[in-house]
C-alpha positions as CSV (number, residue, x, y, z in Angstrom):
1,X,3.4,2.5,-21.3
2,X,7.1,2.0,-21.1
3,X,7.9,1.1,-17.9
4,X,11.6,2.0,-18.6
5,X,10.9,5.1,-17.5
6,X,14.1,7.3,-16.9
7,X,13.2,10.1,-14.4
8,X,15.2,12.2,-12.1
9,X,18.2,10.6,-14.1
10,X,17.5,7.1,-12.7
11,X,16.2,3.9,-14.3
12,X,12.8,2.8,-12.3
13,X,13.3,-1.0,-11.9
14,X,10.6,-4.0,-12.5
15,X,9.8,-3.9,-8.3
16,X,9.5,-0.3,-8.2
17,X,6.5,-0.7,-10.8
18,X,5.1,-4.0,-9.0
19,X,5.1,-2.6,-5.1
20,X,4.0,1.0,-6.3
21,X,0.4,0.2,-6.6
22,X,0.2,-1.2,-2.9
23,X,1.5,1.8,-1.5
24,X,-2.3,3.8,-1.1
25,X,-3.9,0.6,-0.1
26,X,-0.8,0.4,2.8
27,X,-1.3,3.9,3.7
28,X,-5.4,3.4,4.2
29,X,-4.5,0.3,6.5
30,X,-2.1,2.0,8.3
31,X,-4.8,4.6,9.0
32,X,-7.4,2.6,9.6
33,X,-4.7,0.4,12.8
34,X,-3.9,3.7,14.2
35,X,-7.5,4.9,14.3
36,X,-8.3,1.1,15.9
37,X,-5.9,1.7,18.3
38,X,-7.3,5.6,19.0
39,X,-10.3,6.8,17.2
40,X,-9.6,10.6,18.7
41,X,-6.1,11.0,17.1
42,X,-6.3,13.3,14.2
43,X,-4.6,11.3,10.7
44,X,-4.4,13.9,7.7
45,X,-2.5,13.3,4.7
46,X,0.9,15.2,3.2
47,X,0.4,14.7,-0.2
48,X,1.3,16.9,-2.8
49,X,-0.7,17.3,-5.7
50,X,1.9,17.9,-9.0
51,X,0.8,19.3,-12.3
52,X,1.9,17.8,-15.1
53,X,1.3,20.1,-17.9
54,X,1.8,18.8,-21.5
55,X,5.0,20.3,-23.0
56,X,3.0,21.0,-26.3
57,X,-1.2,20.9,-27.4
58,X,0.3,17.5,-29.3
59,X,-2.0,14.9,-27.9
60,X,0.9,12.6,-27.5
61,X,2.0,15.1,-24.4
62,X,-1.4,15.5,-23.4
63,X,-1.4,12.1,-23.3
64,X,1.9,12.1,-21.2
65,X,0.9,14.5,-18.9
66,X,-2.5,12.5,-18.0
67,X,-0.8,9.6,-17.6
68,X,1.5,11.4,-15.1
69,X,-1.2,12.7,-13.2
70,X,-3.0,9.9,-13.1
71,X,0.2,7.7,-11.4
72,X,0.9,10.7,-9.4
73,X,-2.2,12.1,-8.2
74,X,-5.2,10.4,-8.9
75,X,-4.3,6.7,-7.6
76,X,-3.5,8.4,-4.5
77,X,-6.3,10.2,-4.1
78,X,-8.8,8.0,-4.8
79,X,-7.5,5.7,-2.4
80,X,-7.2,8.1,0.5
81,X,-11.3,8.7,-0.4
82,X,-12.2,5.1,-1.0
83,X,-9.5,2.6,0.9
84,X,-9.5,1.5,-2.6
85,X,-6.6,1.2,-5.5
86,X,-6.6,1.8,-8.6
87,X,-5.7,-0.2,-11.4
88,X,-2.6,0.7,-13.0
């Protein structure tokens, strides 16, 4: 993977790419104190799902667009389910 990414016009650094991964596991935690602190507060989650369709049937896209979802959606998800990353 190139992790010279450019998206939204912008340049993702080196410490983007090395704190990214934390970010579910910091989010479980953070439920998990909150929940110490009152088990009957309600936590959800605000997280939106994105599709990343592949431009063409070329499996390089398809590719692409799995790898997107994957960064985007999955790790995210299976954290929320299993207070667990995933590997990058």
């Amino acid at each position: 993977m190139d992790w010279n990414v450019v998206w939204a016009g912008q340049r993702l650094s080196p410490p983007y790419w090395q704190t990214a991964p934390h970010a579910p596991t910091g989010h479980v935690a953070a439920a998990q104190a909150i929940r110490n602190v009152n088990p009957a507060l309600r936590i959800g989650i605000v997280h939106q799902i994105r599709l990343f369709d592949p431009a063409t049937p070329a499996a390089r896209d398809v590719a692409v667009a799995a790898t997107w979802d994957y960064l985007f959606n999955m790790i995210m998800l299976h954290a929320l389910r299993t207070g667990r990353g995933l590997p990058l």
